[in-house]
C-alpha positions, 0 to 999 in steps of 0.5 A: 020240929025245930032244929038247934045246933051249936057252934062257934063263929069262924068270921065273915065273907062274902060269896056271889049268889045266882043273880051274881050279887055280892051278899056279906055272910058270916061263917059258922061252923056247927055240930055235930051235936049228938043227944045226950038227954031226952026229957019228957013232961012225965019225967022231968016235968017238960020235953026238952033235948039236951045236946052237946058240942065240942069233944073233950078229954075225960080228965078236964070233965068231972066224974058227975058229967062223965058219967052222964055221958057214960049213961046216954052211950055219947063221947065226952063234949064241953058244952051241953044245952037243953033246948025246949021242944013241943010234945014228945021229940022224935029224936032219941039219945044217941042221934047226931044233928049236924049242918045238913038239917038246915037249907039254902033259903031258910030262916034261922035264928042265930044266939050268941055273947056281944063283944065286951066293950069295957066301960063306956061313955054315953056316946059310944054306948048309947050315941049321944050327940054330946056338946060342942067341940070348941074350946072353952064350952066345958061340956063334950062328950058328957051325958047332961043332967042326970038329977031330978032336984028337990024330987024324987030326988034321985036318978030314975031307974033305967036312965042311960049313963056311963057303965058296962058295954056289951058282953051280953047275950043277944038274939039276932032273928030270922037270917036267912041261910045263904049256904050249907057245906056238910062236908065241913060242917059250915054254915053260911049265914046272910049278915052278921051274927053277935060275938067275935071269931071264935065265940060260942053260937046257938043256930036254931030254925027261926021263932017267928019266921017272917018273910022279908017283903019285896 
């Protein structure tokens, strides 16, 4: 069964594996996450699993999600996500997932908000070369013609310009899972993952789970 958790990014590190090598890691620490929904395709149409992540206070909740945590017999949380499962799921409402459900040496995927870089040129936002640097050339850090004369007449759809950077959500695919420590509830992932210290993750056994080849 695929496994999913949620968590936030606490940064990176780095940590020596057994053959004594330096390997980069980042730092996250997730659940525990218990169920709060089970749905199934004669209910709901689908078989899903919501879970939820991060206690919280019952008087910053409305009366329609306490209620919904009343009903599954679960503590208040703030964040709740509903993950697709194939078939009926094993778990039930109430079951808490926590980091022991990954192991060092697994493929994971990991979803999360890039940071927001405000609004850019097209040399930082997508690595135009841009003109010469020397004075007098009038054209540097520009991105060029964006026209298309007499026809169509207008800039096509899709044509990389100046405009919002980042702040979108992103799936970085297969990383593999350095370590695990239960006792904290972290989880030590291979690379880099999207977003800033702090931010909101989805941890999830790896979609396509391909082996790097040696």
């Amino acid at each position: 069964m695929n496994v999913a958790l949620l968590g936030k990014k606490i940064g990176m590190t780095q940590v020596f594996d057994d053959a004594n090598r330096l390997v980069p890691v980042t730092v996250i620490e997730a659940g525990p996450c218990p169920v709060t929904q089970v749905k199934s395709n004669d209910s709901d149409g689908y078989d899903a699993v919501q879970i939820g992540y991060r206690p919280q206070k019952e008087h910053r909740l409305s009366q329609a999600a306490l209620g919904h945590f009343k009903k599954a017999g679960v503590e208040p949380h703030a964040e709740l996500q509903e993950f697709r499962t194939n078939g009926e799921s094993e778990l039930n409402v109430g079951d808490v997932l926590t980091v022991e459900q990954f192991e060092a040496g697994q493929k994971i995927d990991v979803i999360g908000t890039s940071k927001g870089r405000g609004f850019q040129g097209v040399v930082k936002r997508y690595g135009f070369a841009g003109g010469p640097a020397s004075h007098g050339s009038m054209f540097h850090r520009r991105g060029g013609s964006y026209g298309m004369c007499q026809w169509p007449g207008h800039v096509i759809k899709g044509k990389k310009m100046p405009g919002h950077m980042g702040d979108k959500q992103r799936t970085v695919q297969n990383l593999t899972v350095v370590k695990v420590i239960p006792e904290k509830n972290l989880i030590l992932i291979k690379g880099s993952v999207p977003g800033s210290r702090g931010s909101m993750l989805t941890v999830r056994t790896a979609v396509k789970n391909k082996t790097a080849k040696a």
